[in-house]
N, C-alpha and C positions, 0 to 999 in steps of 0.2 A: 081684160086681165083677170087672172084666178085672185081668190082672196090669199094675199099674203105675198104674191106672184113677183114677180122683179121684168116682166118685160119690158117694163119705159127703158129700161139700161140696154135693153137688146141682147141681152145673158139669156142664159138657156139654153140648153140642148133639146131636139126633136128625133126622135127616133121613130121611121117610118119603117113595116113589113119588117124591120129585122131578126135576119136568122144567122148560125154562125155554127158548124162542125168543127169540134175538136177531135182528128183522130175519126170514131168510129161515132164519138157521143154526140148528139146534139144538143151543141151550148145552149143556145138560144134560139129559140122557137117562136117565129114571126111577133116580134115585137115590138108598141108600136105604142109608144110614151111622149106627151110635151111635159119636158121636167121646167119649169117657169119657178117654183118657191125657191128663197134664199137658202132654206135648209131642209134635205132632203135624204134621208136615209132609206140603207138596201139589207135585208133581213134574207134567210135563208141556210139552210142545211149545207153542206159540205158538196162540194158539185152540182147546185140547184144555179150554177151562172153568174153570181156575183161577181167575181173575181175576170171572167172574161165580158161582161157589160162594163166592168173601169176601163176594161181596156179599149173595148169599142168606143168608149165615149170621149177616151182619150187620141183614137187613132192611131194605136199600137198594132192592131189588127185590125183586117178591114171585115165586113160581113160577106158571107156569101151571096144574102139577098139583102134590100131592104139600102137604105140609105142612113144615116148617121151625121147629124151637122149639129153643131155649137156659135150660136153668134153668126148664124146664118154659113154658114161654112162648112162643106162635106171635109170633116175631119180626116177621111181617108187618103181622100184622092189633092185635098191643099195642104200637105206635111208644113210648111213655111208660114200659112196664115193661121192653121193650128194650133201653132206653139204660141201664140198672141192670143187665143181665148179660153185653153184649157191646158192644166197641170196635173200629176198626179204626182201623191205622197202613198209610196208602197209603203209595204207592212215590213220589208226588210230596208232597213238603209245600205248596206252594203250589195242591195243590186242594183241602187239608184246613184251612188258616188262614184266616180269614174277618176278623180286627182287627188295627187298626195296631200295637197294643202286647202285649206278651207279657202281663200281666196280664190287657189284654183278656179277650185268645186262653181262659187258664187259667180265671177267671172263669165266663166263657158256660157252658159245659157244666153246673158249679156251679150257674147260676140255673135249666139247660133240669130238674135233677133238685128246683125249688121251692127253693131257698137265696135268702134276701134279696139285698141290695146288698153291706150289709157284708159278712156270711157268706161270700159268695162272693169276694171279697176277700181272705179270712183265710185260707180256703182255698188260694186261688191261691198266696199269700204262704208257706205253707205246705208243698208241694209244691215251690218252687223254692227253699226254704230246704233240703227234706230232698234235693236233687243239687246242692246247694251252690253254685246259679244265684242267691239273694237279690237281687245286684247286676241281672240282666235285668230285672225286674220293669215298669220302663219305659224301654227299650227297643224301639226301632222292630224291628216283626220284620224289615223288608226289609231290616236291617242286619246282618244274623247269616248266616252261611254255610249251607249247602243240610245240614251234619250239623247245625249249633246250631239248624236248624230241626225236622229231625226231633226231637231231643230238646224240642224247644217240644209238637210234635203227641206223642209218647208221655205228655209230664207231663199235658197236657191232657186225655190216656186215663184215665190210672191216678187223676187226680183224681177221675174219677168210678166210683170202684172196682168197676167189670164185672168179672163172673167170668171170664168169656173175652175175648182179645183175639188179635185177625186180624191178622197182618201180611202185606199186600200187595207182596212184593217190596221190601222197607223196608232192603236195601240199595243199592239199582240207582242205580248215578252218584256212589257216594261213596267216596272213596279207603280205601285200606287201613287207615290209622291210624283214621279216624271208625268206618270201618264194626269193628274191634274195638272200638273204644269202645265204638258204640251196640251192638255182641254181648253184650258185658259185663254191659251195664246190664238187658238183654232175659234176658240167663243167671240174673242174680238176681232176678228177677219170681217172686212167690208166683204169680201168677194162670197158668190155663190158657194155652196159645198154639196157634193155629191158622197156621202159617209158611207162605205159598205162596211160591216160590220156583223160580226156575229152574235154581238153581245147587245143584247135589246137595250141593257140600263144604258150605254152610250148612245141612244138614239130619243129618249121620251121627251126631248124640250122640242123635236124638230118639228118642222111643219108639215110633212108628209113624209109616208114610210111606204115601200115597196116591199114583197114579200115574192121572193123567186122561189119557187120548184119547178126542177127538170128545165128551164131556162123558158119557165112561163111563170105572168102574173097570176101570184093564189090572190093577193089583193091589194091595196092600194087605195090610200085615207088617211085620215089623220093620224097620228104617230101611236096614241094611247089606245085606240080601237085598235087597229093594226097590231102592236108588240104584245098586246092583251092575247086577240087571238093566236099569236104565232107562236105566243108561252105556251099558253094550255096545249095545242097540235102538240108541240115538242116534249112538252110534261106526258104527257098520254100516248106517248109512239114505246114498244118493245122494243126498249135499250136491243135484247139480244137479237135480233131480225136485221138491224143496223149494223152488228158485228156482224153479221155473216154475209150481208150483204158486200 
């Protein structure tokens, strides 16, 4: 086991060969990662693949080559055993909620893992009694602020207790108070976290940092090496070459 590594739990995702076409661009370019540490962030410029590696790791897309599993599980090809070892929290909650009410919301995931009516229910009721949300329960979600939302989309995660959970940029657009908040809540998670992020200061406590360009590893190390170098590249790139590009 790596130092800091979580494999006794059997968490983890493996990414062998994979590669993945968006369109005409190539996302990801034969990549080939064991993510084992508890906390693991994803660094990178704007189209360097971040945003389609949560997906792949989530099993939203599948690769064109290469393989992709979590908790020993080809995430693509077992949708069903899937949803039991990995989560994601997008960057927007309104493409992740799909019902009117916060129970709903909580509920669904509960029935997609085989739980009754009730059960799911109890459940739901459950999870927002333990962040001391009871009162949301019903609750229109279009009434709750873009942070009371994300915190609707993580309980609706964690309800269905995956080993690993992806955050998708899961602070972008939310002010400083929400976004400690929802740090807070994300810092005391038992479960694995996969962080992609653009913003390096959210990533320096973690235990490894990935750095994508062009949907390949620039590098991959400890969090403080890693975000150090990826500053200064990005300090020292001509703003204007990027606009025109």
């Amino acid at each position: 086991m790596q130092a800091g590594g979580i494999s006794e739990t059997g968490a983890g995702a493996r990414l062998t060969g994979v590669s993945c076409r968006l369109g005409a661009r190539q996302a990801i370019d034969g990549l080939t990662l064991d993510l084992t540490e508890r906390r693991i962030g994803v660094v990178g410029r704007n189209g360097s693949g971040k945003s389609t590696l949560a997906r792949l790791v989530c099993g939203l897309i599948a690769p064109d080559a290469g393989t992709v599993r979590v908790g020993g599980v080809d995430v693509a090809s077992d949708r069903a055993a899937a949803i039991r070892q990995v989560g994601i929290l997008f960057q927007n909650p309104d493409h992740q909620i799909i019902f009117p009410t916060v129970e709903e919301e909580l509920a669904f995931g509960l029935g997609q893992l085989g739980q009754g009516r009730d059960a799911a229910r109890q459940g739901a009721h459950a999870m927002l009694k333990r962040f001391g949300r009871a009162h949301w329960a019903y609750r229109a979600v279009h009434t709750l602020s873009q942070g009371q939302r994300h915190l609707v989309c993580l309980m609706a995660v964690l309800a269905m207790e995956p080993r690993l959970i992806v955050l998708d940029e899961p602070f972008a657009g939310l002010d400083i108070p929400t976004t400690r908040a929802l740090g807070r809540y994300l810092d005391g998670l038992d479960q694995q976290l996969l962080h992609i992020s653009h913003d390096p200061a959210a990533l320096t406590r973690y235990d490894r940092v990935l750095w994508l360009e062009a949907g390949r590893l620039a590098m991959d190390g400890p969090a403080g090496t890693v975000l150090a170098a990826f500053t200064e590249a990005m300090e020292a790139r001509d703003d204007r070459t990027d606009l025109a590009d």
